[in-house]
C-alpha positions as CSV (number, residue, x, y, z in Angstrom):
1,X,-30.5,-32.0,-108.3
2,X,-28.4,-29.3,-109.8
3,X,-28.5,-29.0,-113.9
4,X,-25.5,-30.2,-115.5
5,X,-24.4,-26.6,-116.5
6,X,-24.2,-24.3,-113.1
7,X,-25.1,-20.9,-113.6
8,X,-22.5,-18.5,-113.4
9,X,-23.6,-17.1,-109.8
10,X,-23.2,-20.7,-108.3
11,X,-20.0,-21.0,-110.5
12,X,-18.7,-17.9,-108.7
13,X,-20.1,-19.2,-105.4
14,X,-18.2,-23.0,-106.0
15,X,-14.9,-21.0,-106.5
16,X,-14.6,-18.8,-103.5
17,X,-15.4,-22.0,-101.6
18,X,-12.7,-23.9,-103.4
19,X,-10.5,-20.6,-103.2
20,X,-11.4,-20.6,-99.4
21,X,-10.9,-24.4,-98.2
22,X,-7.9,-24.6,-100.2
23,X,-6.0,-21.9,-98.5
24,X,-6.9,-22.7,-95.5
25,X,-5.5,-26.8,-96.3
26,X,-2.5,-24.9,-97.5
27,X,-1.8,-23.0,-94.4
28,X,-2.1,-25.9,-92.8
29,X,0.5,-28.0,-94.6
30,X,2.8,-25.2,-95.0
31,X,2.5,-24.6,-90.9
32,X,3.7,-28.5,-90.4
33,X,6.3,-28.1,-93.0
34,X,7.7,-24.8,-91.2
35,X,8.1,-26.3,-88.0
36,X,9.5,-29.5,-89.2
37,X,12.6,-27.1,-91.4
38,X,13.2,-25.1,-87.9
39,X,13.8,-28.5,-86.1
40,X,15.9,-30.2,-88.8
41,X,17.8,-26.4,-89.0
42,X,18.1,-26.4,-85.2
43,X,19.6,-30.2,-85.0
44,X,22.1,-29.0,-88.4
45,X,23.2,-26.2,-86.1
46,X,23.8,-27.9,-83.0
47,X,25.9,-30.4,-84.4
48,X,27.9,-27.7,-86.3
49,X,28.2,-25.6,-83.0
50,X,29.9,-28.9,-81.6
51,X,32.5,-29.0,-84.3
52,X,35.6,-28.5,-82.3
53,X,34.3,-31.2,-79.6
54,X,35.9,-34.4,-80.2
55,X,34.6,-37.2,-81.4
56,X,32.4,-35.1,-83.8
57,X,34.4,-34.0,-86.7
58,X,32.0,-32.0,-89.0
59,X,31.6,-33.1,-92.4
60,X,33.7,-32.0,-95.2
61,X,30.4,-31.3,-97.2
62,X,30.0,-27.1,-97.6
63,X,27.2,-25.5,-96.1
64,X,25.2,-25.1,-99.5
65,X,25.6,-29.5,-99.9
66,X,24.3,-29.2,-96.3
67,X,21.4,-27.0,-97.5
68,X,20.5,-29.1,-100.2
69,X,20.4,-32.1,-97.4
70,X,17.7,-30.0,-96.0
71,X,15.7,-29.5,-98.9
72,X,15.7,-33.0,-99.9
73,X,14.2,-33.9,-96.5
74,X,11.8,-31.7,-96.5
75,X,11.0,-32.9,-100.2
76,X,10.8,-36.3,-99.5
77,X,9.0,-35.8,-96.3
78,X,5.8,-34.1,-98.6
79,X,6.5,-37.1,-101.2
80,X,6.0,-39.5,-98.7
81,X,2.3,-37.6,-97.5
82,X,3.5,-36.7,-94.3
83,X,1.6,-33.3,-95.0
84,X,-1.4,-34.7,-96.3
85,X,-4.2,-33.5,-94.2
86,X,-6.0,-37.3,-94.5
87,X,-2.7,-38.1,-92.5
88,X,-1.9,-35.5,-89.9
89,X,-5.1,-36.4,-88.4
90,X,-3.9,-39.8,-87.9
91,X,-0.9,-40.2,-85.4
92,X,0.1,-43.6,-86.5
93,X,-0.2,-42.8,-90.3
94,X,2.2,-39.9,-90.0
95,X,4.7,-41.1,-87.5
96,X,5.1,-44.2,-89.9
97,X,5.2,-41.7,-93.4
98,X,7.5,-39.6,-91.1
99,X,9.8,-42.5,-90.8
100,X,9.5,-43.5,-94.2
101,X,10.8,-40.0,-95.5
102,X,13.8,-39.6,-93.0
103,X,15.3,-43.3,-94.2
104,X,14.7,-42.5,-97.6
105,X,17.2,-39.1,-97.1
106,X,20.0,-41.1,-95.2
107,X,20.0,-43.5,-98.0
108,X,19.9,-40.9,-101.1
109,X,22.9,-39.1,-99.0
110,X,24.7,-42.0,-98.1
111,X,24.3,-43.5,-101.9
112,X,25.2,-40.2,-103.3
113,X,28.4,-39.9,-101.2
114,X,29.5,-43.0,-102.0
115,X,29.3,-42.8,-106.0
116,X,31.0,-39.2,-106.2
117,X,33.5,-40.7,-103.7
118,X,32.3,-37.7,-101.0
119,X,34.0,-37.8,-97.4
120,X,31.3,-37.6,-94.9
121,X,31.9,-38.5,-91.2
122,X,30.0,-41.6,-90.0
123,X,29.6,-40.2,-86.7
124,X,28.3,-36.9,-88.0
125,X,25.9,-38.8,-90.2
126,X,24.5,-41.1,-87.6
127,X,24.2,-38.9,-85.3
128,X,21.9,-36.2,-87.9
129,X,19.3,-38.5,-88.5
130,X,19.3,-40.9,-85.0
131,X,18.8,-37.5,-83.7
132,X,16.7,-36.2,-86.4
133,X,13.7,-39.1,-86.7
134,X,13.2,-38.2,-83.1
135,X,12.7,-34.6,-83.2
136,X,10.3,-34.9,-86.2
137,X,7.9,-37.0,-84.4
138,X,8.1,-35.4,-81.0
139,X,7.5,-32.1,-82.9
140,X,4.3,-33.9,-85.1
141,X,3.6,-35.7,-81.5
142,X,3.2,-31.7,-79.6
143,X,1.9,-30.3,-82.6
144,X,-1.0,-33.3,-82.4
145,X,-1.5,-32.8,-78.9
146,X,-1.7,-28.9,-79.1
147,X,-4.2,-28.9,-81.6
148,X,-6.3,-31.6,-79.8
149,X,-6.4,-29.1,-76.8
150,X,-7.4,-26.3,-78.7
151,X,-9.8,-28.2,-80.6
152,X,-11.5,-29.8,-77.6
153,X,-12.0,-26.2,-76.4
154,X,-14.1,-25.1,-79.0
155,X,-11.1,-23.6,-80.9
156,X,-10.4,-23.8,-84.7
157,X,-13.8,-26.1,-84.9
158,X,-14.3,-27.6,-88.5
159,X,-18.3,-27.4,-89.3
160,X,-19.7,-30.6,-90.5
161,X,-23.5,-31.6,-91.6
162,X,-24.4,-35.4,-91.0
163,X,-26.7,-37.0,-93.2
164,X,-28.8,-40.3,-92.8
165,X,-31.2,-41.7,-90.8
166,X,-32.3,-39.9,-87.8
167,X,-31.2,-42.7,-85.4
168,X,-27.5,-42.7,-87.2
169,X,-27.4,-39.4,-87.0
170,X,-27.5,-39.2,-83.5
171,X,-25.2,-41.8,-82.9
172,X,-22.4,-40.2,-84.4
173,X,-23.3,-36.5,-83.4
174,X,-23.0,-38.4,-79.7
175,X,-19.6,-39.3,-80.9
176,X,-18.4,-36.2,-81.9
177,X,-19.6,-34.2,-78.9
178,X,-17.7,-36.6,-76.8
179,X,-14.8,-36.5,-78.5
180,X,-14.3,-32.6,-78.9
181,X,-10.7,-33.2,-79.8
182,X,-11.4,-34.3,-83.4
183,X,-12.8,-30.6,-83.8
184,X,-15.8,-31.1,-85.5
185,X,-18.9,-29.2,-84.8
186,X,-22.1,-30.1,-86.3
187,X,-24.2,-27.8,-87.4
188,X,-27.2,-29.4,-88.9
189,X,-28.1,-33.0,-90.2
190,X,-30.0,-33.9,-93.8
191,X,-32.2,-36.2,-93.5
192,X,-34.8,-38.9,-95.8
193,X,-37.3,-37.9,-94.1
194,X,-39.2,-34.5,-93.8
195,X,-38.7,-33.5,-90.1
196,X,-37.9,-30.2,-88.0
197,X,-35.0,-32.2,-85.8
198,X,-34.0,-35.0,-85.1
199,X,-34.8,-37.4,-81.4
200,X,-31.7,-35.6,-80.0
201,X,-32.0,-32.0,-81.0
202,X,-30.3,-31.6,-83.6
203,X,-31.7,-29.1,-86.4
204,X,-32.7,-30.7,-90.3
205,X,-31.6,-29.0,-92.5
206,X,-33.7,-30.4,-95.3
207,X,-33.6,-33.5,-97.1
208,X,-30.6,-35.4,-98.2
209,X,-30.9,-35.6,-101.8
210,X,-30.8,-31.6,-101.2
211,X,-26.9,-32.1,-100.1
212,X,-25.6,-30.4,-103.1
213,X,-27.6,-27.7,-103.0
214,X,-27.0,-27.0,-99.1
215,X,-23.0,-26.8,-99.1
216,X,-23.3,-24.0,-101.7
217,X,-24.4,-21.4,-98.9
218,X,-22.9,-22.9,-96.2
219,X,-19.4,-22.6,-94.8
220,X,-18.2,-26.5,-94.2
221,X,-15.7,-28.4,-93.9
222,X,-17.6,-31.7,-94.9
223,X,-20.6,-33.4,-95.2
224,X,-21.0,-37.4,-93.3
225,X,-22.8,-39.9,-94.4
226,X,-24.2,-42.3,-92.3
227,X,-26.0,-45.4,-92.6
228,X,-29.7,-44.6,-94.3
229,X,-28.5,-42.1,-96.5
230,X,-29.6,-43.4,-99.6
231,X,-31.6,-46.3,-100.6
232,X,-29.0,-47.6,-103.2
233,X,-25.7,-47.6,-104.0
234,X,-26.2,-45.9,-107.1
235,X,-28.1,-42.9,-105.5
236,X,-25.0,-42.5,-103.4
237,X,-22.4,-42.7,-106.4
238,X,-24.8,-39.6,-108.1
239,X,-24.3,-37.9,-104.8
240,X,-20.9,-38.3,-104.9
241,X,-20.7,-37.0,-108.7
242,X,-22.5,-33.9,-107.6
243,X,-20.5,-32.9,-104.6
244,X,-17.5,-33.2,-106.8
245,X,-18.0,-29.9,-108.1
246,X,-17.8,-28.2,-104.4
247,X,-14.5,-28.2,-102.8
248,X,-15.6,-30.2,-99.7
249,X,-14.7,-33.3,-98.4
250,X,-17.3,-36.4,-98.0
251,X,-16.9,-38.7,-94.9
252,X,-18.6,-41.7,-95.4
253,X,-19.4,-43.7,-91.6
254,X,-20.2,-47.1,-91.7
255,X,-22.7,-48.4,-89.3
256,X,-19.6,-48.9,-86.5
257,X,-19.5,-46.6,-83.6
258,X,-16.5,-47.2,-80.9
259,X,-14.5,-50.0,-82.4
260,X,-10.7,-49.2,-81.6
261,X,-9.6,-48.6,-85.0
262,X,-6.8,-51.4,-85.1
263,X,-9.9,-54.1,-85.6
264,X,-10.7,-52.2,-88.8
265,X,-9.4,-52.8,-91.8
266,X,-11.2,-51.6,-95.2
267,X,-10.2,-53.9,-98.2
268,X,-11.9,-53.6,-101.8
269,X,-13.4,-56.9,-102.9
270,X,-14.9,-57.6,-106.5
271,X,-15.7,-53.3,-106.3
272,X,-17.0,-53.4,-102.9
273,X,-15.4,-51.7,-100.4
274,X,-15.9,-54.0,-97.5
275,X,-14.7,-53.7,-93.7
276,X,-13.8,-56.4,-91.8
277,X,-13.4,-56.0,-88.0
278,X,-10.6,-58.1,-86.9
279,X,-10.5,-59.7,-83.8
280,X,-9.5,-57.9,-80.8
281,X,-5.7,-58.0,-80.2
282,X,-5.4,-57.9,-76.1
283,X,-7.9,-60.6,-76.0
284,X,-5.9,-63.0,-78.1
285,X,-2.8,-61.8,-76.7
286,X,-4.2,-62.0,-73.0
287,X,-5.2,-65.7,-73.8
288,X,-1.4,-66.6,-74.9
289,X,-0.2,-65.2,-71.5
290,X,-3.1,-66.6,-69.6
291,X,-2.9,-70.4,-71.4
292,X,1.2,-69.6,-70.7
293,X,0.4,-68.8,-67.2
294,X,-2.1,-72.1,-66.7
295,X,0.8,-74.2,-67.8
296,X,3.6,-72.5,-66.0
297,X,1.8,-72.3,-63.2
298,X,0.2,-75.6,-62.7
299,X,4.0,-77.9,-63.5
300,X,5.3,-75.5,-61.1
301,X,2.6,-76.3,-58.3
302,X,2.6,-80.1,-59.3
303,X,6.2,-80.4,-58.9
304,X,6.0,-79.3,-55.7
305,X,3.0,-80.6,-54.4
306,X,4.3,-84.0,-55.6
307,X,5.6,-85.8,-52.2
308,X,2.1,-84.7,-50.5
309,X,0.4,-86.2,-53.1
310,X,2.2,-89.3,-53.4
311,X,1.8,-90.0,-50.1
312,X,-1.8,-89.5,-49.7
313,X,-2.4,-91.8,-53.1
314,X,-0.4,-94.1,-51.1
315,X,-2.6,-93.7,-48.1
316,X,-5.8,-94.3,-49.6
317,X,-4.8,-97.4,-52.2
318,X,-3.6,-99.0,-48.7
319,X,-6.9,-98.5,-46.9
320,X,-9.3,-100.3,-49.3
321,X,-7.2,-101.7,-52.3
322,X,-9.7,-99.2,-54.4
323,X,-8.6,-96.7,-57.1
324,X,-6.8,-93.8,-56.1
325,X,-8.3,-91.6,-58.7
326,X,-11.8,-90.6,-58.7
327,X,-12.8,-89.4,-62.3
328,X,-16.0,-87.3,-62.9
329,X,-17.4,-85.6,-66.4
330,X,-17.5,-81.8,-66.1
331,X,-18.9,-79.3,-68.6
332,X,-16.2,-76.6,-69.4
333,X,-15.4,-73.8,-72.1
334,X,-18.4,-73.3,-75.2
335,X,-20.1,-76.7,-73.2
336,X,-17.4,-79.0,-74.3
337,X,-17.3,-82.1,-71.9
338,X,-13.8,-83.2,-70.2
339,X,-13.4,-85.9,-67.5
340,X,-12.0,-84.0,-64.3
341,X,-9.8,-86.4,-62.2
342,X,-9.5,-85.6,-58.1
343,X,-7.7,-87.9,-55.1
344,X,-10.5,-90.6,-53.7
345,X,-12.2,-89.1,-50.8
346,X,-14.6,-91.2,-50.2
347,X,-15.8,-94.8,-50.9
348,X,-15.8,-96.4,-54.1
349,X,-19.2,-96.8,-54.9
350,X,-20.2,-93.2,-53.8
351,X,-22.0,-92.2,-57.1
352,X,-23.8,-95.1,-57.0
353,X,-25.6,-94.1,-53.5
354,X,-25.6,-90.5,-54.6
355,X,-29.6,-91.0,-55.0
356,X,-30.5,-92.8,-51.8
357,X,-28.2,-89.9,-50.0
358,X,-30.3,-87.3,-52.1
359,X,-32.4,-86.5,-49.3
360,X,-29.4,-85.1,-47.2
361,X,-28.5,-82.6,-49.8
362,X,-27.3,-79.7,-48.0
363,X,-26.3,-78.0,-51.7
364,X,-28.5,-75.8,-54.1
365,X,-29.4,-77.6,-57.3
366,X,-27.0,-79.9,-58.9
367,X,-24.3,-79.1,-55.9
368,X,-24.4,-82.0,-53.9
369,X,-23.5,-81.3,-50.2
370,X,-23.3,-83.7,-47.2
371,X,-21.2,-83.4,-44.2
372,X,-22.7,-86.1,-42.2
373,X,-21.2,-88.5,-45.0
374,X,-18.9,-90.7,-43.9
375,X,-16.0,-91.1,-46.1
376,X,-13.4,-93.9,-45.9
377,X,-10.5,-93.9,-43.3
378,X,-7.6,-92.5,-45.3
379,X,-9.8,-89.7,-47.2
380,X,-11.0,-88.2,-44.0
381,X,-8.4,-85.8,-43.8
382,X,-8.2,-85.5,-47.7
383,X,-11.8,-83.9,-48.1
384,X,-11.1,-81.3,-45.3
385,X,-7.6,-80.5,-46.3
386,X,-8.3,-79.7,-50.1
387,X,-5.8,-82.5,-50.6
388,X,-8.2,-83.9,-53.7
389,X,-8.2,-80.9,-55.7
């Protein structure tokens, strides 16, 4: 465990790293925040070019009100943390802060026109930002799917070390070799126990509770914790205590390996940051359309099977004065019980002779089969037919 009081080599060691992780973060940030001012520049542009095009009549606001338009997008765009890195590796989370930012700056414009009684044309205002929302995400959309390219071709690779048990470990180093795009490469894993590598190869570093020490001569981006880590949860809060002196970022994996990440939702409880794992959303919408479908399908079907069946009820009450129905107790979904009723094929008493007839069982197990049966007048050419289904 490191002393409370670094000595002033690892001091100068924890700053260069800090130094080094936080330009690179700001590079970053300030690369997504370029390209998002030369599309909002370009779209301003355009529309001025098309000035003298009717219906678009520019806006009486100068070019320096315009400017500070601009500014106050991009402003609100950062305040909103569309240029938070925890976010621009998440399409949905940006797209939706994306959103958030652009509304905010057509209502602060359209507020602050109205209250210092400013002309601005309508046209020219919807037309900026119904124009604008969608050239921000398609430009975070490109910029997502370029970097996912690059990444997944060994390009710009973030170097993580994965630490747990050796069986967790392996897990998720399987995951992130499969999915190259996320742009982690592992490096090493720490481990409880005091082993050369783990079942799948990869090399131990040393021990976990020698994390701290590790990341100080190594060049990360993060260090993952997967299940086994640590015996208690208060070993991993020191953990956590100690890396916060390293300017490093700490993933923490729960034992869940592909779950679509719309079934998880992490919610604190009494402290306890707890998942829950929703159900899945295409099976509970697939069993709407399918009970939708059941229904549909089946009046449909019924109305016009209807004369067929009416006449073949009629047929076989005629013949023996007997019920037209036959009903029979089936086993259906989770083993619930229902009672399954089907036109009268054969005689009345036929499940009463069903044991004497048991020897002429051309079925498998509880299928009972017999052609040679002789059903009554009127059902013979229900059975064949299908008529009783």
């Amino acid at each position: 465990m490191l002393p409370l009081s670094p000595t002033t080599a690892v001091r100068g060691r924890m700053r260069v790293g800090a130094q080094r992780l936080w330009h690179t973060h700001l590079l970053r940030q300030l690369l997504v925040a370029v390209i998002d001012l030369i599309l909002i520049l370009a779209l301003f542009l355009t529309f001025h070019l098309l000035d003298a095009v009717p219906p678009l009549d520019p806006s009486t606001l100068e070019p320096q009100a315009w400017s500070a338009v601009i500014a106050l997008w991009i402003i609100l765009l950062a305040a909103c943390g569309s240029y938070s890195l925890a976010h621009l590796q998440t399409g949905a989370s940006q797209y939706q802060r994306v959103s958030a930012a652009t509304a905010l700056t057509a209502g602060a414009l359209s507020i602050t026109c109205y209250l210092a009684d400013i002309e601005l044309s309508r046209t020219y205002f919807v037309l900026v930002f119904s124009f604008g929302l969608p050239a921000l995400l398609v430009g975070r959309f490109i910029r997502r799917q370029v970097l996912n390219r690059l990444r997944a071709r060994g390009i710009m690779p973030s170097q993580v070390i994965l630490a747990g048990s050796t069986r967790h470990v392996d897990d998720i180093a399987a995951v992130l070799r499969r999915e190259r795009w996320l742009g982690y490469s592992v490096i090493g894993a720490l481990t409880p126990e005091d082993i050369v590598e783990t079942p799948r190869g990869i090399p131990v570093l040393g021990r976990v509770r020698d994390t701290a020490d590790l990341v100080q001569d190594l060049d990360l981006y993060a260090v993952v914790f997967t299940e086994g880590a640590f015996p208690s949860s208060a070993d991993f809060r020191r953990m956590a205590w100690e890396l916060e002196q390293h300017s490093i970022e700490m993933i923490v994996v729960p034992a869940l390996t592909d779950i679509s990440a719309e079934r998880i939702t992490p919610r604190p409880v009494a402290g306890l940051p707890l998942v829950f794992v929703e159900r899945p959303q295409a099976q509970q919408a697939g069993r709407w359309v399918k009970r939708l479908f059941d229904i549909v399908g089946s009046s449909i079907l019924l109305l016009l099977a209807a004369p067929i069946v009416a006449i073949t009820a009629l047929a076989v009450k005629i013949e023996d004065r007997g019920p037209v129905f036959f009903r029979q107790v089936r086993v259906g979904r989770f083993g619930n019980e229902f009672t399954c009723l089907k036109i009268r094929s054969m005689c009345v008493n036929a499940e009463e002779r069903l044991a004497e007839l048991a020897s002429r069982n051309e079925g498998a197990g509880v299928l009972f089969k017999d052609d040679a049966r002789p059903p009554h007048h009127a059902g013979r050419p229900v059975d064949p037919a299908l008529l009783d289904r």
